[in-house]
Backbone as CSV, one residue per row, in Angstrom:
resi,resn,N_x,N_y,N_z,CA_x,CA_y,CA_z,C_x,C_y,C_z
1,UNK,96.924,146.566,110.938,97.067,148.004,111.096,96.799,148.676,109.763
2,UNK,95.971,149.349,109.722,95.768,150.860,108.724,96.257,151.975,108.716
3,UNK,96.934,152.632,107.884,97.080,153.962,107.701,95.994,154.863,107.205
4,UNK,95.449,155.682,108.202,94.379,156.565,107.849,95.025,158.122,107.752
5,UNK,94.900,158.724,106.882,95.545,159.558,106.837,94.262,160.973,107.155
6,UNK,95.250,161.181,108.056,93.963,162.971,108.854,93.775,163.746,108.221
7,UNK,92.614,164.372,108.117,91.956,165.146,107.142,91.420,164.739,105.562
8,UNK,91.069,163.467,105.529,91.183,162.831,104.290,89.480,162.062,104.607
9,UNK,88.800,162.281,103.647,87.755,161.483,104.154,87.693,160.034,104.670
10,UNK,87.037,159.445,105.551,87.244,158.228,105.889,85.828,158.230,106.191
11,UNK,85.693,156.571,105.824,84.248,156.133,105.789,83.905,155.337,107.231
12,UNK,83.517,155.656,108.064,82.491,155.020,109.347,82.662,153.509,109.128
13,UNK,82.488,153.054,108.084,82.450,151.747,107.967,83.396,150.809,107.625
14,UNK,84.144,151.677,106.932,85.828,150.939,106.946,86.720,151.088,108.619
15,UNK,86.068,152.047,108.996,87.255,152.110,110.535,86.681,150.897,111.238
16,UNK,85.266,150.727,111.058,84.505,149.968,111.964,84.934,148.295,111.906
17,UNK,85.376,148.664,110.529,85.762,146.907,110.195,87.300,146.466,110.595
18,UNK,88.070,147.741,110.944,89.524,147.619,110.855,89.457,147.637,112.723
19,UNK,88.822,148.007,113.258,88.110,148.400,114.833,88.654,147.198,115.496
20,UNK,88.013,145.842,115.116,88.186,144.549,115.635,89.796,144.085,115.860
21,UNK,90.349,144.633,114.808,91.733,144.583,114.673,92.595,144.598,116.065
22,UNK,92.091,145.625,116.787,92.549,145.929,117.932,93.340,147.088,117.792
23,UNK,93.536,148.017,116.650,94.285,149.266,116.672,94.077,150.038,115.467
24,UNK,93.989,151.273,115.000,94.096,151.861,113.873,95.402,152.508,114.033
25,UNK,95.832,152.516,113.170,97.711,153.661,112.961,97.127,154.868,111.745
26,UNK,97.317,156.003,112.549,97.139,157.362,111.973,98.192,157.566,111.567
27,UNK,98.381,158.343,109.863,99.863,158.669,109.721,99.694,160.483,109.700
28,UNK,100.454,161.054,110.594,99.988,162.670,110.438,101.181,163.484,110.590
29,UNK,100.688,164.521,110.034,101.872,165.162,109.849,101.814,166.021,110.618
30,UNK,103.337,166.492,111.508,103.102,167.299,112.216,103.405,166.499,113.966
31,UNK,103.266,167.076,114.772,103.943,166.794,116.382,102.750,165.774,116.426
32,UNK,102.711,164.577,116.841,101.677,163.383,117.146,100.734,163.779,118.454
33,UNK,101.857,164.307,119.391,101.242,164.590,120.781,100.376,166.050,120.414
34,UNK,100.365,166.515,119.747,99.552,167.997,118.935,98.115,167.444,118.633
35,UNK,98.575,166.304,118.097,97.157,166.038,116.754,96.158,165.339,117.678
36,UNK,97.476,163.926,118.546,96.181,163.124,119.519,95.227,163.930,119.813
37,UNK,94.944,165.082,120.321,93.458,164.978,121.139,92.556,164.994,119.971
38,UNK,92.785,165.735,118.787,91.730,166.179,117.432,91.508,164.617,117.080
39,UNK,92.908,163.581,116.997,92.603,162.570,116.213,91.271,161.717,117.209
40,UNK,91.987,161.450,118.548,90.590,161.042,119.509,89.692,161.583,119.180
41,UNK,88.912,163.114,118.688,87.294,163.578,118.879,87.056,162.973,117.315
42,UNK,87.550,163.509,116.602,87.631,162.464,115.120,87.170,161.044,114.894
43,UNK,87.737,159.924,115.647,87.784,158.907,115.822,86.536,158.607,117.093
44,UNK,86.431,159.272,117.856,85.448,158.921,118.505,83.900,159.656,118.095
45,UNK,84.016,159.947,117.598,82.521,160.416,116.368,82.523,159.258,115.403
46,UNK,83.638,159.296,114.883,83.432,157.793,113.674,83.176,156.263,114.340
47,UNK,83.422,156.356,115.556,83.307,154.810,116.345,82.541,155.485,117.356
48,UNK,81.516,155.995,116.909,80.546,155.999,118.268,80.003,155.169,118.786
49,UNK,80.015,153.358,118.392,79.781,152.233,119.022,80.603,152.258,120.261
50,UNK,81.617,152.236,119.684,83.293,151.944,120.799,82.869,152.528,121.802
51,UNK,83.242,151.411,122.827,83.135,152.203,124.408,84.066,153.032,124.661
52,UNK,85.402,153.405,124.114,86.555,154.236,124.306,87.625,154.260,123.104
53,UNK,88.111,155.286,122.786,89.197,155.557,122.000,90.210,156.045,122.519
54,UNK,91.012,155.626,122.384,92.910,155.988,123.335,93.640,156.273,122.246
55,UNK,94.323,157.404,122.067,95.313,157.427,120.602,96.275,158.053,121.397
56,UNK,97.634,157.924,121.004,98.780,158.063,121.509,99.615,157.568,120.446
57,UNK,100.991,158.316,120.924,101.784,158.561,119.889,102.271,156.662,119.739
58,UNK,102.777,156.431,118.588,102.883,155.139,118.408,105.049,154.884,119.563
59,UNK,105.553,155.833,119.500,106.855,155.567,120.051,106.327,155.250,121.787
60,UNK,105.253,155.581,121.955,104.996,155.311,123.524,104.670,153.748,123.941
61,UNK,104.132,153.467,122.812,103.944,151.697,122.629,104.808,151.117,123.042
62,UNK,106.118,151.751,122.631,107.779,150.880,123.340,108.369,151.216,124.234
63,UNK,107.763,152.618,125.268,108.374,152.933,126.311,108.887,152.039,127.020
64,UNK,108.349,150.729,127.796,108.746,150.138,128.440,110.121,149.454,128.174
65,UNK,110.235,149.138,126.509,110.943,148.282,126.075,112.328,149.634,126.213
66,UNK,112.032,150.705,125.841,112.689,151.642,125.109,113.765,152.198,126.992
67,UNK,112.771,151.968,127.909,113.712,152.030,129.194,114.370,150.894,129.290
68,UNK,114.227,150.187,129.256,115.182,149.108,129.186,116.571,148.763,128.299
69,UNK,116.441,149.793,127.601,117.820,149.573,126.380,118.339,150.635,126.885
70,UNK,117.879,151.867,127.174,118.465,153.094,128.148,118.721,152.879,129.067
71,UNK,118.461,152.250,129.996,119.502,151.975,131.671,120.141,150.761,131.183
72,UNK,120.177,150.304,129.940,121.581,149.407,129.815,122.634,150.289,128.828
73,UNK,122.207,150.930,128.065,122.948,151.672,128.082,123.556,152.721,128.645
74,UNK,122.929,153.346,129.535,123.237,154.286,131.085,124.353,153.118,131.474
75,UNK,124.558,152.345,131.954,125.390,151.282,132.493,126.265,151.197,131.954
76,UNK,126.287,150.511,130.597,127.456,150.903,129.476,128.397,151.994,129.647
77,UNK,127.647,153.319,129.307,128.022,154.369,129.435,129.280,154.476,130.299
78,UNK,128.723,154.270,132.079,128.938,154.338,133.177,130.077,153.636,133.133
79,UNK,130.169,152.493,132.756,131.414,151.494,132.923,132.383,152.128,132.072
80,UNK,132.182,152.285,130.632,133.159,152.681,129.923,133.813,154.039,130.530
81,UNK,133.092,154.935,131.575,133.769,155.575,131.732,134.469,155.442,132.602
82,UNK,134.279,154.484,133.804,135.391,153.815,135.066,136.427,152.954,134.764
83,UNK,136.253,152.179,133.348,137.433,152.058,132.486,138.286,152.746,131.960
84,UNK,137.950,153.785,131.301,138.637,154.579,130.913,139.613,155.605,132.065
85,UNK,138.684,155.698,133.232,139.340,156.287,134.438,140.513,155.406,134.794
86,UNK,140.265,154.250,134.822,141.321,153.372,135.695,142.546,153.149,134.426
87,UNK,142.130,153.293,133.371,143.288,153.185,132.437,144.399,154.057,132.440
88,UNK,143.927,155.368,132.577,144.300,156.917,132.586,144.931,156.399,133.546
89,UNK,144.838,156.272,134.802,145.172,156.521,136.877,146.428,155.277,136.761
90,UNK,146.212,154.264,135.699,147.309,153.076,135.775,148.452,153.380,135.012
91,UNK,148.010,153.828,133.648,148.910,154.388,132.918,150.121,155.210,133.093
92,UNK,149.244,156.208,133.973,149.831,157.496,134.792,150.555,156.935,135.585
93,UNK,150.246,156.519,136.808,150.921,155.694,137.985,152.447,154.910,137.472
94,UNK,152.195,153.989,136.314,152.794,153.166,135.748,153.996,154.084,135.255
95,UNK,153.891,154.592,134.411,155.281,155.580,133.835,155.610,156.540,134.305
96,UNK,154.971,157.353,135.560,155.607,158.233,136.239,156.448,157.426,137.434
97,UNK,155.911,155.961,138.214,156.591,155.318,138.593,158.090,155.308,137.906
98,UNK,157.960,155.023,136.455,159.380,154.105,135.752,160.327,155.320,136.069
99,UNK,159.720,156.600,134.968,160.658,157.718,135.139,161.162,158.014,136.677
100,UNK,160.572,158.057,137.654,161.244,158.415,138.744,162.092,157.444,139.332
101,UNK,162.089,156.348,138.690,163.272,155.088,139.206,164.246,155.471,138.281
102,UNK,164.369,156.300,137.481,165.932,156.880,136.278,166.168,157.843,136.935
103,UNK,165.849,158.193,137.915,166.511,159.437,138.554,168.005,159.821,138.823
104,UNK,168.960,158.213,139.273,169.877,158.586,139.124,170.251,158.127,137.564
105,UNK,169.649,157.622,136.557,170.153,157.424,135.427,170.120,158.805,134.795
106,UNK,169.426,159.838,135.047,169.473,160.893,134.646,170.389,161.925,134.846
107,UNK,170.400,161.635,136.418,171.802,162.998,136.942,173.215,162.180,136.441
108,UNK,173.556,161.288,136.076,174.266,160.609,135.056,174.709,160.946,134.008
109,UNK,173.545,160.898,133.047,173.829,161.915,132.063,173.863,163.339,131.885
110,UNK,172.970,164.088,132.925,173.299,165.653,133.018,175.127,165.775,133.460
111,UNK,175.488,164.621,134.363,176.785,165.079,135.094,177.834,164.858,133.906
112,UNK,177.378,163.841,132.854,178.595,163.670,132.045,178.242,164.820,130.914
113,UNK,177.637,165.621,130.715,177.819,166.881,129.537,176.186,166.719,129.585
114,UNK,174.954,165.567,129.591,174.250,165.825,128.351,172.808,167.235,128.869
115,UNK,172.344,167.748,127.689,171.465,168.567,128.322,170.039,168.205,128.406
116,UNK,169.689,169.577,128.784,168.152,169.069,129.618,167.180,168.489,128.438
117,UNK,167.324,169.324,127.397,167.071,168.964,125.737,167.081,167.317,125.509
118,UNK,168.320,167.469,125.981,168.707,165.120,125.553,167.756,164.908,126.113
119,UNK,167.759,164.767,127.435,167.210,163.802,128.102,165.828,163.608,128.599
120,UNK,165.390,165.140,128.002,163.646,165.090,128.046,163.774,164.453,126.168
121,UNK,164.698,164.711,125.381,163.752,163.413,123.881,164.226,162.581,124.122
122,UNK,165.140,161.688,124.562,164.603,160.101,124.952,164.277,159.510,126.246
123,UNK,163.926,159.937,127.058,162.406,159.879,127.876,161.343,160.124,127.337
124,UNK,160.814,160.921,126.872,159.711,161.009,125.808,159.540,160.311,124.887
125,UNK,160.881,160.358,124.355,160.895,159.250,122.989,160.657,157.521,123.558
126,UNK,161.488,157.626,124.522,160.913,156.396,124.826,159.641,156.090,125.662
127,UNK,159.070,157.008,126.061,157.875,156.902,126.627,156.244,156.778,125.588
128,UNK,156.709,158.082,124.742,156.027,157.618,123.609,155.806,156.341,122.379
129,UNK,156.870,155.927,122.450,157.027,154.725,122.002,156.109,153.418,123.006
130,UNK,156.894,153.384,123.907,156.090,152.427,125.116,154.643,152.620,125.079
131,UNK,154.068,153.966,125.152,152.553,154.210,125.191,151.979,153.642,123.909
132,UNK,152.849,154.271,122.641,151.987,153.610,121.507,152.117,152.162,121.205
133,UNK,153.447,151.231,121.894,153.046,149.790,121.342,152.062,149.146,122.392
134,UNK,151.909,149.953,123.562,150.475,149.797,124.449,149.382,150.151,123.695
135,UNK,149.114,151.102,123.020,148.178,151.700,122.559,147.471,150.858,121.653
136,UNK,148.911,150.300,120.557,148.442,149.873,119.970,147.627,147.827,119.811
137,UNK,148.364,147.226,120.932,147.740,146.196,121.437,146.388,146.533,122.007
138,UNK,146.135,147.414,122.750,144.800,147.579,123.327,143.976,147.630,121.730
139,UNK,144.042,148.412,120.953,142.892,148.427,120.066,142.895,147.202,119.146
140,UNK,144.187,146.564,118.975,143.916,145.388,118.438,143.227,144.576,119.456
141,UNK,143.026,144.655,120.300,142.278,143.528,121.567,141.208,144.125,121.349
142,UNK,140.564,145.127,121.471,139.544,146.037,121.195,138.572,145.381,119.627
143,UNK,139.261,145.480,119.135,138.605,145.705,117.850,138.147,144.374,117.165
144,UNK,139.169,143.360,118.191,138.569,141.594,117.924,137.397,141.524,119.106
145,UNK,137.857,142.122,119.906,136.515,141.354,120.882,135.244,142.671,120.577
146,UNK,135.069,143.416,119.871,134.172,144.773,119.874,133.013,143.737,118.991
147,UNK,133.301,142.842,118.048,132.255,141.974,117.425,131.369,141.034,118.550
148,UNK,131.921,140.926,119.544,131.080,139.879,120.808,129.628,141.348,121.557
149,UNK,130.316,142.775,121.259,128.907,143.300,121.686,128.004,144.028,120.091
150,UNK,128.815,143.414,119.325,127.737,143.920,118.162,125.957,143.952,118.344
151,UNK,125.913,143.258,118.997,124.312,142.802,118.874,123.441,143.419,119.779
152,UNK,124.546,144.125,120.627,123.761,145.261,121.770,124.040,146.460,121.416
153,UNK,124.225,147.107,119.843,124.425,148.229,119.288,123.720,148.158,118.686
154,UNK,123.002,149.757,118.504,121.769,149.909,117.318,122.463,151.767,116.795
155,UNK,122.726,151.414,115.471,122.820,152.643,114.868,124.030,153.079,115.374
156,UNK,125.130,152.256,115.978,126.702,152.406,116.029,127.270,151.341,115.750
157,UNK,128.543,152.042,115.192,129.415,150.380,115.094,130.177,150.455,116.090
158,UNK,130.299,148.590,116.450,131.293,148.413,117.110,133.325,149.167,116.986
159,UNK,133.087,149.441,115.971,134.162,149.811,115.455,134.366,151.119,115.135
160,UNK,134.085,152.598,115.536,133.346,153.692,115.569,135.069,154.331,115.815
161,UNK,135.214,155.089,114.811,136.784,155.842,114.807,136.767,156.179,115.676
162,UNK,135.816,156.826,115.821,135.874,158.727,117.156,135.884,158.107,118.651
163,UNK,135.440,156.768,118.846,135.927,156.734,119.985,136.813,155.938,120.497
164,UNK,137.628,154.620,119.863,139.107,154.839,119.345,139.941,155.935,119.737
165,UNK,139.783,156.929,118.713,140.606,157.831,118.424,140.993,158.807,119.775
166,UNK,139.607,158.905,120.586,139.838,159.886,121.904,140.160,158.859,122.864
167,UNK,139.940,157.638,122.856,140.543,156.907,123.928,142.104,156.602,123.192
168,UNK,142.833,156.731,122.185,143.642,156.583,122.075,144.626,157.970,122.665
169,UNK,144.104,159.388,122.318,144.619,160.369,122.033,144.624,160.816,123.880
170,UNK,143.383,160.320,124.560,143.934,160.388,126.305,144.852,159.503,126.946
171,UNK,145.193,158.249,126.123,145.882,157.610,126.844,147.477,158.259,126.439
172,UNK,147.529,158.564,125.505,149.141,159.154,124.837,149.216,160.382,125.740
173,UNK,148.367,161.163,125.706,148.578,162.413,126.683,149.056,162.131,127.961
174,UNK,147.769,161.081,128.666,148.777,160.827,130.106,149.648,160.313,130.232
175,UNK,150.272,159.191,129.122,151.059,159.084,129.176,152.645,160.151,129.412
176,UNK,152.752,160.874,128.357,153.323,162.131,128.058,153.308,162.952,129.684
177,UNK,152.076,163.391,130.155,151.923,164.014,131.317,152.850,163.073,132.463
178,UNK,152.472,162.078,132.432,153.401,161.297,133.282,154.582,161.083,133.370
179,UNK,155.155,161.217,132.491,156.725,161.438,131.808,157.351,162.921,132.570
180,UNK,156.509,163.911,131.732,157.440,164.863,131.667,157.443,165.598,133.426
181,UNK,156.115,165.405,134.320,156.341,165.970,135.501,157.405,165.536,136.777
182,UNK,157.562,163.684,136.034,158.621,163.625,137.416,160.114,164.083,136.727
183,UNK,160.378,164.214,135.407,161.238,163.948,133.870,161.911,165.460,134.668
184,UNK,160.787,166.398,135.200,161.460,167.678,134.845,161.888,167.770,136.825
185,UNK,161.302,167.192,137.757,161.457,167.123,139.082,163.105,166.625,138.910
186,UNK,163.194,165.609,138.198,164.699,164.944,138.084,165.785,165.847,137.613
187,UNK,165.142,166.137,136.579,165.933,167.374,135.735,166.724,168.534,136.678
188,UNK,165.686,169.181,137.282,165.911,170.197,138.231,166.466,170.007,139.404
189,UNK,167.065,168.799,139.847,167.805,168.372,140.990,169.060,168.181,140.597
190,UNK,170.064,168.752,141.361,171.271,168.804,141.489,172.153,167.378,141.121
191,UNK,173.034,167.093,140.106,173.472,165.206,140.008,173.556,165.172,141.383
192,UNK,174.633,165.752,141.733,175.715,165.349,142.783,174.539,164.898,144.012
193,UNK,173.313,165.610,144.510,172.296,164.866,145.184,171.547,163.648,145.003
194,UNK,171.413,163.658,143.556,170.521,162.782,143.461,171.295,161.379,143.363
195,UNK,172.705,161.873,142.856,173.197,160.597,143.175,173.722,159.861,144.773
196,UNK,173.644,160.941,145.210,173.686,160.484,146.924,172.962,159.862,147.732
197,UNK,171.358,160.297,147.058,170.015,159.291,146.920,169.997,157.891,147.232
198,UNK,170.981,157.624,146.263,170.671,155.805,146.153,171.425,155.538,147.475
């Protein structure tokens, strides 16, 4: 491959020798898909032997290859986000389950003095806690096995804060969300009912 640079004189007889090669590489400045047609009438005046000249942008050379790393990454994409769905939907499920099994542990403590204040910070407190030593096993599992897809990343790391950080920062939220909606259903029910419940 040659770099011929456009608008620069070029000699008939050097393209002719580089011809056999099977390709010339134009370096030009400016939109490629702009220049192709000028560089074709150019090139096909200087190779007026050549039965045909085809110039095209050189990134089209890898289209084929270049769809193929895009619908695996489309896929990627796709999964990480039905993971991330089912994490959220389990998470959720999971600790709004727990809290609504304290229901009578709650009208318990409202009946013996404590207030609504107590008992939404340690439900929270302990919910937040629970979410983050979850939280924090997942990214240690994460972050050992994230080296097994190194080699199907180009121009990211396996190890990339920002998305960490938002899969960490949705899972604490639903967590939290999950807490406080059945936290405050409990809250707002009468002891003396809810303990009649069981």
């Amino acid at each position: 491959e040659a770099f011929v640079q456009l608008g620069s004189p070029a000699e008939p007889a050097k393209l002719a020798q580089l011809f056999p090669l099977g390709s010339v590489a134009l370096r030009v400045d400016g939109d490629p898909r702009r220049i192709a047609p000028i560089a074709q009438r150019v090139l096909q005046d200087l190779l007026s032997d050549a039965p045909s000249v085809r110039v095209r942008p050189a990134l089209s050379m890898f289209d084929r290859a270049m769809r193929v790393w895009r619908l695996g990454a489309s896929v990627f994409v796709a999964l990480g986000a039905i993971a991330i769905t089912l994490a959220i939907f389990g998470v959720y499920a999971a600790i709004a389950y727990l809290v609504a099994q304290r229901r009578r542990e709650i009208a318990i403590r409202v009946a013996v003095g404590a207030t609504q204040r107590d008992v939404l910070r340690l439900v929270l407190g302990e919910t937040v806690r629970m979410a983050s030593a979850g939280v924090a096993c997942g990214l240690v599992a994460a972050a050992f096995l994230a080296h097994g897809v190194r080699a199907l990343l180009f121009g990211v790391s396996p190890l990339a804060p920002g998305v960490y950080g938002i899969a960490t920062v949705l899972i604490l939220l639903t967590a939290l969300a999950a807490a406080v909606i059945p936290l405050c259903s409990a809250i707002a029910i009468d002891p003396s009912v809810a303990l009649r419940e069981e």
